[in-house]
N, C-alpha and C positions, 0 to 999 in steps of 0.2 A: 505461407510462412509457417514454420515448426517451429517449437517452443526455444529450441537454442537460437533462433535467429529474433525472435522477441526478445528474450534476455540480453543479447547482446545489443540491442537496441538500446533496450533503458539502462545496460552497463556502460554503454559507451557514452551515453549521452551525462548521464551522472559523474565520470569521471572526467568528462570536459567541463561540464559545470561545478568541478568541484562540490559537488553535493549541496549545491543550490538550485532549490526544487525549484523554481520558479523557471530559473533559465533554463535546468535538465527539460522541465515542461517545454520549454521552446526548441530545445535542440530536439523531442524527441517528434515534434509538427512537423521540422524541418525535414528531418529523415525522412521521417512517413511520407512529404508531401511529396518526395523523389521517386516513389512505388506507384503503384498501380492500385486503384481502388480496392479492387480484392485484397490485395493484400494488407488494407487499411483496417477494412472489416477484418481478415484473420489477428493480427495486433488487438483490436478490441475485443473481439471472443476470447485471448488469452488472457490480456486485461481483465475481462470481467469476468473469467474462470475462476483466478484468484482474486480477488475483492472478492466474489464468494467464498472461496475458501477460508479467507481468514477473518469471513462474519462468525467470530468463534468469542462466546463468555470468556476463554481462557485469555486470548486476545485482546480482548475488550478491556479484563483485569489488570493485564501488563499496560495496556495504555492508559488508563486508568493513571497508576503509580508513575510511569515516566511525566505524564503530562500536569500532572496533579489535579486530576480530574476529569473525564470525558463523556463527555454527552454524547448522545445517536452522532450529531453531523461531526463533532471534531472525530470518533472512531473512525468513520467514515474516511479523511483528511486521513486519519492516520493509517487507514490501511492501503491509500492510495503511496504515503511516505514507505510504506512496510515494505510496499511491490519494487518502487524504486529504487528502494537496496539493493535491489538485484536480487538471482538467486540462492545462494549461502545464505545472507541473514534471511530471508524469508521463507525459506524452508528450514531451516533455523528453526528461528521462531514457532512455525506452526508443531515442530518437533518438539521444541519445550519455551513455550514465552517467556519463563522466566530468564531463559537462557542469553534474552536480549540486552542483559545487564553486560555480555562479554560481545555481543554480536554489532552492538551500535557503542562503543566505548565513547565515542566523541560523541553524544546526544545528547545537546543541550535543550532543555525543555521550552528554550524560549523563542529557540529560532527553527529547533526541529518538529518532528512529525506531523506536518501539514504537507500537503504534499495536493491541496485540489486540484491545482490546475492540470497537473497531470493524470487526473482521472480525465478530462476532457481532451485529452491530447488527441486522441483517433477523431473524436468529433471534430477538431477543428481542419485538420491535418483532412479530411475526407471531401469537406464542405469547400476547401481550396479545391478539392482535385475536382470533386463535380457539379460544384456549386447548389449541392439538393443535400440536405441533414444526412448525415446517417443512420441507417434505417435501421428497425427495431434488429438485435442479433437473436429475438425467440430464444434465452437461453431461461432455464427455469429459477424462479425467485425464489427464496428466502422470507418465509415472514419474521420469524424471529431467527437472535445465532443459535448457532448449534452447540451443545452439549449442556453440563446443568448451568445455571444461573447464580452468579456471585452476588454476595452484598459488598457491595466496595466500602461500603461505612463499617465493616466489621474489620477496625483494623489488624487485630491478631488474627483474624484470620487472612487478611491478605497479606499477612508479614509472612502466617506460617505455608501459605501457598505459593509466594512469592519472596523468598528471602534475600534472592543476591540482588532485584529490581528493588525490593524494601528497604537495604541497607544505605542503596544505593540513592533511590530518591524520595522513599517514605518518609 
């Protein structure tokens, strides 16, 4: 599987679910469980490429302001919600997070960015196919994100880092 055909997975599956993560979650088990294990595992490698990618402070900061407020595990939820925006908003984002003020306009902070169940979706989707977990994908960890480290309590400064997320739901 190549990265256009991941994306179009979690695109297609998002736009049938009307961007209800929970059922996107389940149309994307569905799909997967239609493939061939390998290519369960490449889905998760892509998955879990970007979940690192966007273990980023600057990311962290934007979900921070939409959510009003996020700890390790909700970031987490939210960058699993980030991915299944598909591509546009999630390179997006990683391009400029603030930028997610025009990129998710419908984002309601009460029903959006949780997205876990869809970080499970290869594991579930795999475990159908062979009845055995899916197996570690050895790709390299993160201990902490990447770039510098925000104070999200400093709110002028995350108004001035963030202004059109700030206006929007600071």
């Amino acid at each position: 599987m190549d990265e256009t055909e991941f994306w179009e997975i979690v695109d297609s599956a998002r736009e049938a679910a009307e961007d209800d993560p929970e059922e996107q979650a389940d149309l994307v088990v569905e799909r997967l469980a239609q493939l061939d294990p390998e290519a369960v595992l490449d889905f998760a490698r892509h998955f879990e490429t970007r979940f690192a990618r966007a273990f980023r402070w600057d990311l962290w900061g934007a979900a921070d302001i939409m959510l009003g407020g996020a700890d390790e595990e909700s970031f987490d939820f939210f960058r699993c919600w980030l991915i299944g925006q598909g591509r546009h908003v999630f390179e997006g984002a990683l391009a400029d997070p603030d930028d997610l003020a025009f990129l998710a306009p419908e984002f309601d902070p009460e029903t959006d960015g949780d997205a876990e169940d869809l970080g499970y979706a290869s594991d579930e989707a795999y475990e159908q196919l062979t009845g055995v977990r899916l197996p570690d994908l050895e790709l390299p960890r993160q201990a902490a994100p990447e770039g510098e480290r925000i104070d999200f309590d400093d709110e002028a400064a995350m108004a001035a880092r963030y202004p059109h997320l700030w206006s929007r739901f600071g």
